[in-house]
N, C-alpha and C positions, 0 to 999 in steps of 0.2 A: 334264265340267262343272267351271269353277274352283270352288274351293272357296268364297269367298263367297259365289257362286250358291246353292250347293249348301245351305249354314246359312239362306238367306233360305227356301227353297223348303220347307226344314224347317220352321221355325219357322211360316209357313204353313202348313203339314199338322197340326204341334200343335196351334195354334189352332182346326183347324175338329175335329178329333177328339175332344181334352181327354183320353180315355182311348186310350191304345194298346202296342204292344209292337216290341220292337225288332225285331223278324220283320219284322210288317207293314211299316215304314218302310221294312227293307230290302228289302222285295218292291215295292214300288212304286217306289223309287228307281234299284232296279236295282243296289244295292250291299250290300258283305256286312254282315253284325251287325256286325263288327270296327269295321269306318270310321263304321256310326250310330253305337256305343256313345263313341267318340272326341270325334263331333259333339255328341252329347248331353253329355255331362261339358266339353269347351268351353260351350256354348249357357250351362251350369246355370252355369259358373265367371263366366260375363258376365253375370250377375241372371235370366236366364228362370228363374221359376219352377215347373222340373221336380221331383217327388219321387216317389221308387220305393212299387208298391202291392206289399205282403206279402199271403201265402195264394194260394190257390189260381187259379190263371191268371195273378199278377204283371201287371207291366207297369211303365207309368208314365202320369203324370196330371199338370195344371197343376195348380201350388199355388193361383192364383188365378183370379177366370173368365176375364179378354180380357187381349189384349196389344195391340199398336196394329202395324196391317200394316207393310212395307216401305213407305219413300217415297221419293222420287228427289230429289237435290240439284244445284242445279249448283257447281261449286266455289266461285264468289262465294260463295252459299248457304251452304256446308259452311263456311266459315269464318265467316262474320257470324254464323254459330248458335256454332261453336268458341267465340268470343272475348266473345259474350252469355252462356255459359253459366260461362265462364271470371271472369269479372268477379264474378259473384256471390261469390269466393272470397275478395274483400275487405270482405264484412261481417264482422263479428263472431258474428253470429248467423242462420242462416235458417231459414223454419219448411215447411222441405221434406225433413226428415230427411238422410239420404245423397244423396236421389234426382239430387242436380244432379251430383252427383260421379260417380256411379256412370253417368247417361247420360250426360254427357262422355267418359269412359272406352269407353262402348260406339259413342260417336260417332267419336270418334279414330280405333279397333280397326280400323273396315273402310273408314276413308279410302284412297285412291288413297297409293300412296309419294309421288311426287311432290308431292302435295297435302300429307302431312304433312311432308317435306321442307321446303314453305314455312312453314306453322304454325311448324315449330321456329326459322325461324331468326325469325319473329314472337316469339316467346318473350319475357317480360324485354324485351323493347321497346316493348309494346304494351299498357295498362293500363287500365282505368275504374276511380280510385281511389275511394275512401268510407272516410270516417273510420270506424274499429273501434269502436266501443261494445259496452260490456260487458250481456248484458241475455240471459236466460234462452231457450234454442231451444224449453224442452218448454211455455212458455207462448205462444211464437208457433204453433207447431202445430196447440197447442190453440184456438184461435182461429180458424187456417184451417179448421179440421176443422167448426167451429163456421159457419164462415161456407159451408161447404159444403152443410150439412146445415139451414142456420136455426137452429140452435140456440141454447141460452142455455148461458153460463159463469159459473162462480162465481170472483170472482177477489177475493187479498187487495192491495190498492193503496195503495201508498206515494206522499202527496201534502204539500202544505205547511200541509194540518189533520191531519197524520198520519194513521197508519194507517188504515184502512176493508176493510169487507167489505161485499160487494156481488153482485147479478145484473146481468149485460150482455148485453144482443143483437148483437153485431159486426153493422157493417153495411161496413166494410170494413177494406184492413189494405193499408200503404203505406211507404215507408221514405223518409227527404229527411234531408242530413247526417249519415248514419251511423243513425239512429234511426228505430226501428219505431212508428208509430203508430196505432190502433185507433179509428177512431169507431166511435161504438157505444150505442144506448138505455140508460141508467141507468134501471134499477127503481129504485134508492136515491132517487135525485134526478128522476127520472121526467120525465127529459129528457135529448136527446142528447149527448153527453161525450165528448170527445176524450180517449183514453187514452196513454199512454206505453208502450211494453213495457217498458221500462227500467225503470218503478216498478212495474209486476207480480211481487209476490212469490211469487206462487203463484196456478194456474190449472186450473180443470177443469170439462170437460160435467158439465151440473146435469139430467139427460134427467127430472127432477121436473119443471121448470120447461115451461108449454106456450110460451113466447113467443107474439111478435105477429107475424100473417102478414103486416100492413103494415108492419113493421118490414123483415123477410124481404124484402120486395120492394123497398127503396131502396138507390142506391149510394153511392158517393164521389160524386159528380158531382150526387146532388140534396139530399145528408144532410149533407156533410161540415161540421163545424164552420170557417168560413170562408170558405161558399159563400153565395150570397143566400139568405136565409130561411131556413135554419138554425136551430133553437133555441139559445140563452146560447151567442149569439156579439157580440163588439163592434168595431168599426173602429177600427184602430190604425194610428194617423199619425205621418210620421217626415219631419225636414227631413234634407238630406244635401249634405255640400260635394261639390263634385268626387271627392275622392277616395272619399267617404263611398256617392259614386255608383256608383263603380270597384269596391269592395269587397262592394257586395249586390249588383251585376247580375247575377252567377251563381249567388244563390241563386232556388232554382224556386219561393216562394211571394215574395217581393220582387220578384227579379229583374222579370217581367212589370209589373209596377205601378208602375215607377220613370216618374215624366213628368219628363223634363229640359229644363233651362233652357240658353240659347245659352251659357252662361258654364260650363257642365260641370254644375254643383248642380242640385238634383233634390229631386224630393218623392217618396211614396208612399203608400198607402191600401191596408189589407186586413182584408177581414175574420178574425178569430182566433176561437178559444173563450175566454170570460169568464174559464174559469179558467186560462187559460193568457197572463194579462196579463203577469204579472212573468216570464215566461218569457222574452217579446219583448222587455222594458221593460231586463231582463238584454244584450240581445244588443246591443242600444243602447247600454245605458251600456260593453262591451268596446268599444266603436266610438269612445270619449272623442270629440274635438269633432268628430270627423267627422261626426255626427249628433246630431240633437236630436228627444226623444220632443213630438209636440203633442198628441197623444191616443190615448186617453181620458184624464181628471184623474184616476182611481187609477193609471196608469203613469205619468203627468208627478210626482205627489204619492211615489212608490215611489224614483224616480232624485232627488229632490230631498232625500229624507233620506238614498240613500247619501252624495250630495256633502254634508252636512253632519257624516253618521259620517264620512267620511273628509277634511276640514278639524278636524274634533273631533280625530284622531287622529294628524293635522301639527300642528296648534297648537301 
């Protein structure tokens, strides 16, 4: 039996066992203790979590309850997963602990030669870039864990009425530009909030806290700050020359919304969160005349006294 074979058919018999000893394996296997104990110390060095039971009968046991069975790829497959999984190594931050890395690594392991053959020479030629941003792993976590579970987080949030503490319900958790984003129920404001992880200073399960099981039950797709109906959200509208056109089409909340005109220039409409006017109102004015904010009158009024600080500052 090639050895592949061999680790998969293991790893199978661990799972339905949980508790066993290296006897057993090798009486069913048909192989000596020498060659499990080998397998087993591989398996544990690739993340299965095996650990040895002390006292009396020994053996060994999973650390944790389930593993996820064997599944078959076809090489297309095995690489659009390699290069999806790979890509994520250009965030900054993710709230997946090790885990991407370490199944990469175990994905790699028992590729076909040939197949990693290709991979490598894919290497360094092949990329989905995103801009790095600097922003805390152990609060994105915290978050997912939260959104796992329904739960509510205490988080302290760094915004432009300074610091706050607060309860949030996540209702989801998304990344565009580099930046991790959380909508999410504010108790404080007792309405839903687009958060930053970026401005998350600190974050933790509040398991005091009962949350709302209607909260629990909405996603990005019916909650999100910038979707129809939405709580403290407003439409923000942007003229765009041609090149002003060129420049947002491949952003994913613009891009889509751009209507062009036969002359290249273009308009756009979307819905944002209320407090994240001067956010947008910011990315516009980096656009200098390529675009021009039409609304809301708090972003047209926001870009109208920077252009006056900075005439005040040429003067």
């Amino acid at each position: 039996m090639p050895k592949s074979q061999r680790l998969i058919q293991l790893i199978m018999m661990i799972n339905a066992k949980k508790t066993f000893t290296v006897q057993e394996l090798a009486d069913e296997l048909g192989l000596s203790t020498r060659t499990i104990s080998r397998d087993l110390e591989e398996l544990s060095g690739l993340g299965v979590p095996i650990y040895a039971v002390q006292g009396r009968g020994g053996g060994y046991r999973l650390l944790r309850e389930r593993l996820l069975p064997p599944i078959a790829f076809t090489e297309g497959e095995a690489v659009a997963i390699f290069f999806a999984c790979q890509s994520l190594g250009f965030f900054g931050s993710l709230p997946f602990d090790e885990g991407a890395a370490s199944a990469l690594h175990k994905f790699y392991h028992y590729l076909p030669a040939d197949t990693k053959e290709q991979i490598d020479r894919l290497k360094d030629r092949v990329a989905i870039w995103s801009p790095e941003r600097v922003m805390s792993p152990d609060a994105l976590r915290t978050l997912l864990q939260a959104l796992m579970t329904g739960g509510v987080v205490t988080i302290a949030y760094r915004s432009g009425g300074g610091p706050t503490r607060r309860d949030i319900q996540p209702i989801g958790l998304y990344a565009s530009s580099g930046y991790w984003y959380c909508p999410a129920y504010c108790y404080l404001r007792r309405e839903i909030r687009q958060f930053r992880a970026d401005r998350i200073v600190s974050a933790a399960l509040n398991p005091d806290h009962p949350g709302s099981p209607d909260i629990a039950e909405l996603t990005l797709w019916n909650a999100m700050p910038g979707r129809t109906g939405a709580a403290g959200t407003v439409d923000f509208e942007i003229e765009l020359t041609s090149r002003g056109v060129w420049t947002l089409a491949s952003d994913n909340r613009f891009g889509p919304a751009i209507v062009r005109r036969p002359d290249g220039s273009g308009s756009a409409s979307v819905r944002i969160a209320a407090s994240d006017v001067r956010f947008y109102a910011d990315l516009a004015w980096r656009m200098g005349e390529e675009a021009r904010v039409v609304a809301p009158a708090e972003a047209v009024e926001y870009v109208r006294g920077k252009i006056e600080a900075m005439r005040t500052r040429y003067a």
